[in-house]
C-alpha positions in Angstrom: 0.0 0.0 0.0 1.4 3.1 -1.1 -0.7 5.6 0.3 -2.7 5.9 3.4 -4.9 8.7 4.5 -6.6 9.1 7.8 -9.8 11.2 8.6 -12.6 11.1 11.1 -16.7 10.4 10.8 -19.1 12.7 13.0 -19.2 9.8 15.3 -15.5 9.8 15.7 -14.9 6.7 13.7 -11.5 6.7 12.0 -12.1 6.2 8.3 -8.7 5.4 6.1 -8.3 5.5 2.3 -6.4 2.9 1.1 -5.0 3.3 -2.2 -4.8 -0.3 -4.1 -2.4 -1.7 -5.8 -4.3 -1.8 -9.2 -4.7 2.5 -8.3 -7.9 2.1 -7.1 -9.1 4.1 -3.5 -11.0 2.0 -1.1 -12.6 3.9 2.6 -12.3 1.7 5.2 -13.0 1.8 8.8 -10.9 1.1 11.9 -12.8 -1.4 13.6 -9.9 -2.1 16.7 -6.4 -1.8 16.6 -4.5 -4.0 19.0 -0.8 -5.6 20.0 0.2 -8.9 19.3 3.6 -10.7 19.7 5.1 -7.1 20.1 4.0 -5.9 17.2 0.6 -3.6 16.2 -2.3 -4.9 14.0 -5.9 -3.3 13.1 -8.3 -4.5 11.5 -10.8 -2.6 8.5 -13.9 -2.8 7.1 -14.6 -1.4 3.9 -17.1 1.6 4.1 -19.1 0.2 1.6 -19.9 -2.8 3.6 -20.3 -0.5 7.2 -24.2 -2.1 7.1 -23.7 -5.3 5.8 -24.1 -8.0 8.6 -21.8 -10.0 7.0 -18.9 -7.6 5.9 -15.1 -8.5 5.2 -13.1 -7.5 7.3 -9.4 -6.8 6.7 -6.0 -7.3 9.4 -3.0 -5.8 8.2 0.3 -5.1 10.4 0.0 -1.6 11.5 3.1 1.0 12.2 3.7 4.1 13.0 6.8 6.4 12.8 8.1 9.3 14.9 6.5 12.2 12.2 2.8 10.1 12.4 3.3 8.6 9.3 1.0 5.6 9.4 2.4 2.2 7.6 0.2 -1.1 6.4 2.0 -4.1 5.6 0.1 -7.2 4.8 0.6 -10.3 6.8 2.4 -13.0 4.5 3.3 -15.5 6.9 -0.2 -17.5 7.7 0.7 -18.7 11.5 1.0 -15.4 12.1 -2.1 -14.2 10.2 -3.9 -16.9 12.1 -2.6 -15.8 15.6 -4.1 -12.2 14.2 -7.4 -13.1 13.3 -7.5 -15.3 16.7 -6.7 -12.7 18.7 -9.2 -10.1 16.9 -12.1 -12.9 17.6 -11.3 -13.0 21.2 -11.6 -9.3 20.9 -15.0 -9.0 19.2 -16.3 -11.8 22.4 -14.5 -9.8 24.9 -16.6 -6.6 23.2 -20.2 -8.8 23.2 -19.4 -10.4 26.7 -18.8 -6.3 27.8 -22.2 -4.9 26.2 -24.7 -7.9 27.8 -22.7 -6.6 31.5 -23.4 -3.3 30.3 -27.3 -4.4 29.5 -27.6 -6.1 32.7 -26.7 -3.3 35.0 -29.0 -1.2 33.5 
């Protein structure tokens, strides 16, 4: 990925535009951004696909250097793309488990 641009929605969501390697643009959201294994990872969901119960989601390595400059590299290696995606399913049940607490204190 060559380029990466950051904004924000009215409801503060962080929307990046990722420019594909064929040239095209494609909006994504941040859905979480987390460590693993010492290293940073987030995980996208195209904007197009923000209603869609059923939306693909993307992990990519995430970096960031001293100036802000925000870097996505693709995971190549599959244990570790399998030890990302794990993790990012604990954090979507860690996330539900939090919102029915929330719901029963209510």
């Amino acid at each position: 990925m060559s380029k990466i641009e950051e904004s924000y929605t009215e409801n503060e969501e962080v929307i990046i535009t990722l420019e594909l390697e064929d040239g095209t643009e494609m909006e994504c959201v941040v859905l979480a951004r987390f460590p693993l294994l010492n290293r940073q990872y987030v995980a996208l969901l195209p904007a197009s696909q923000l209603d869609d119960e059923e939306g693909e989601v993307f992990l990519y390595r995430f970096s960031e250097d001293e100036n802000g400059e925000v870097t996505l590299d693709n995971i190549v290696d599959d244990e570790e793309f399998e030890a990302v995606a794990d993790r990012y399913d604990e954090l979507l049940d860690e996330l539900d488990y939090d919102e029915l607490v929330d719901a029963d204190e209510e």
